[in-house]
N, C-alpha and C positions, 0 to 999 in steps of 0.2 A: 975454196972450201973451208979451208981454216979461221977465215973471216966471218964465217954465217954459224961455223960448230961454236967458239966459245962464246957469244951471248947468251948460247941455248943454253949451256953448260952451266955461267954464270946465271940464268935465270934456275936453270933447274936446281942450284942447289941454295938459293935463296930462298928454295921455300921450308928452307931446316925453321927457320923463327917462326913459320907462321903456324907449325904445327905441334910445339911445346917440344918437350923433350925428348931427341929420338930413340933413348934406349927403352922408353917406356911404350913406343911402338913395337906394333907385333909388324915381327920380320919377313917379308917372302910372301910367295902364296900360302892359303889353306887348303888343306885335304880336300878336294873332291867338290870346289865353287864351279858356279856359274858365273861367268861374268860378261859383261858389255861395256865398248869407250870407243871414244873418237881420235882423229889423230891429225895434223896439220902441219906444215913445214915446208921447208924449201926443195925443189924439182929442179937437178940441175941434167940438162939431157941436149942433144947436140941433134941437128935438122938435115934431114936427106929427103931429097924430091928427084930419084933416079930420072921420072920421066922428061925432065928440065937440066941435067944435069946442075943440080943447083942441089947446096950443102952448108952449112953454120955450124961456127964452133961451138962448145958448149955454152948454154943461155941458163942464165936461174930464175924462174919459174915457179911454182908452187903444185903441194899435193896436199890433200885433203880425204879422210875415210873415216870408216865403219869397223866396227871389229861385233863379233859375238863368238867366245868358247866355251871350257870347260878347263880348268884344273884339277889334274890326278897328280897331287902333291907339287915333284919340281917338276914335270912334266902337262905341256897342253897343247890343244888343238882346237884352233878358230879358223871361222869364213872371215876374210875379210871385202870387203867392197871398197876399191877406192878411185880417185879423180884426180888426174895432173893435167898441167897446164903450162904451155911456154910458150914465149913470141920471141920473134927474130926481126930485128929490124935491120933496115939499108941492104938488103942484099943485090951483089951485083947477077942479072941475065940477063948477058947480050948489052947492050946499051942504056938500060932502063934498070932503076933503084926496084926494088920490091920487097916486100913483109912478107914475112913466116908467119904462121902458128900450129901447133900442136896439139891437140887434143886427145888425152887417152881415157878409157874405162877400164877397170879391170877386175876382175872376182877370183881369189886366189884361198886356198886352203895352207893354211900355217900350223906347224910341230914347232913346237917349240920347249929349249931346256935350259930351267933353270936353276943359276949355281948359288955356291951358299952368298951367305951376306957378307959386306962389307961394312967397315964401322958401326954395325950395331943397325944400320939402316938400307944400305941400299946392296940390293943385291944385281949382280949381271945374267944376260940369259942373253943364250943364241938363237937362231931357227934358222928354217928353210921352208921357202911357201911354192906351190905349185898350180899353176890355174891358166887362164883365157884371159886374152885381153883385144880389145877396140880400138883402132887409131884413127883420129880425123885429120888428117893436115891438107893446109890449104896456104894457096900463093894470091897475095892482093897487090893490083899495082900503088905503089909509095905515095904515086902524086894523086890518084884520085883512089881514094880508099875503097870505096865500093864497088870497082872495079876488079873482080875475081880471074884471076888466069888461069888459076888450076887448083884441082881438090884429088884427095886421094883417101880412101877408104883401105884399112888396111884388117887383118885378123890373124893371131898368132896365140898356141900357147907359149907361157910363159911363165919364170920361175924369176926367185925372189930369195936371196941372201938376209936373214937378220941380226944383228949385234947389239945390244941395248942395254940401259940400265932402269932399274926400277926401284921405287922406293915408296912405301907404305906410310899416306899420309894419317890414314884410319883404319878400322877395322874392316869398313867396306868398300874403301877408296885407294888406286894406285896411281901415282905420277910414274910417269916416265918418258925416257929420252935414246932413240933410237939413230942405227945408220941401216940404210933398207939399199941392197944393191938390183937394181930392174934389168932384168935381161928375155928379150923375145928369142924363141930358139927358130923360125920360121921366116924372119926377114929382120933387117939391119934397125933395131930398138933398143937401147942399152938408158937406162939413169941411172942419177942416184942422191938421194935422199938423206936428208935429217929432221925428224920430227919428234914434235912433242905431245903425248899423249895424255887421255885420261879415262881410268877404268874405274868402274862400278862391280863388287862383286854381290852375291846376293845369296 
């Protein structure tokens, strides 16, 4: 984990030059935006197929979404839509090598608060997100890949831990850089995540 956070960290605060001077950015959210942005990063999440007794340690993966809210000052609330993805390779059932993969959907509702600034530029906020999610995993045998041994269809709601920081590269533009902890409350689904985002406000 430690290995995949500080490039991000290192990239997220590489972009102090490319946006002139940051005391002369406006700090935080504004009163009462609308906003939208995407979000992308790494999905590190561990593999369970009870019906196989078959399991993998944690794999990293990727996740990718959507956001759309509102700002009421340091406080907000968005839908977000998002998509992760992991594979599992070599795994042992019975006598034969086998692949993982994981597929999730998910649409979750996030509150989210945020605190003052830091340096003049980057402020931190927390949340907590609450929604449904879709799982697809599926077991293919190793030596001939298109050979399917088992699929599972899963559905759970599910909630969503957020820690992040943010920092105003414009007037209507926000970078930032997130830790997202995934948790299903209905069957055995836990990740977790670091991505980097970008909002539009309007």
């Amino acid at each position: 984990m430690k290995k995949l956070i500080l490039p991000l960290l290192l990239l997220f605060s590489s972009t102090a030059p490319l946006f002139g001077d940051c005391q002369a950015q406006v700090c935080g959210p504004s009163p009462e935006n609308f906003y939208a942005g995407i979000f992308a990063g790494v999905n590190i999440q561990d593999f369970q197929f009870k019906e196989l007794d078959l399991s993998a340690s944690e794999t990293v993966g990727f996740v990718t979404g959507a956001v759309a809210g509102f700002y009421w000052n340091v406080l907000r609330l968005e839908g977000e839509a998002s998509y992760r993805s992991n594979n599992y390779s070599h795994l042992d059932l019975l006598d034969e090598k086998v692949n993982g993969k994981k597929e999730t959907l998910a649409l979750m509702v996030n509150g989210y608060v945020d605190l003052l600034c830091w340096f003049d530029c980057f402020h931190p906020y927390a949340g907590i997100g609450y929604g449904y999610f879709s799982s697809h995993s599926e077991v293919r045998s190793d030596v001939t890949k298109d050979l399917r041994i088992a699929a599972l269809n899963e559905c759970s709601p599910a909630f969503q831990l957020i820690a992040g920081f943010g920092r105003r590269i414009r007037d209507f533009a926000e970078i930032d850089i997130e830790y997202r902890y995934f948790h299903a409350t209905r069957i055995t689904n836990e990740g977790h995540s670091v991505v980097l985002g970008l909002k539009t406000l309007f």
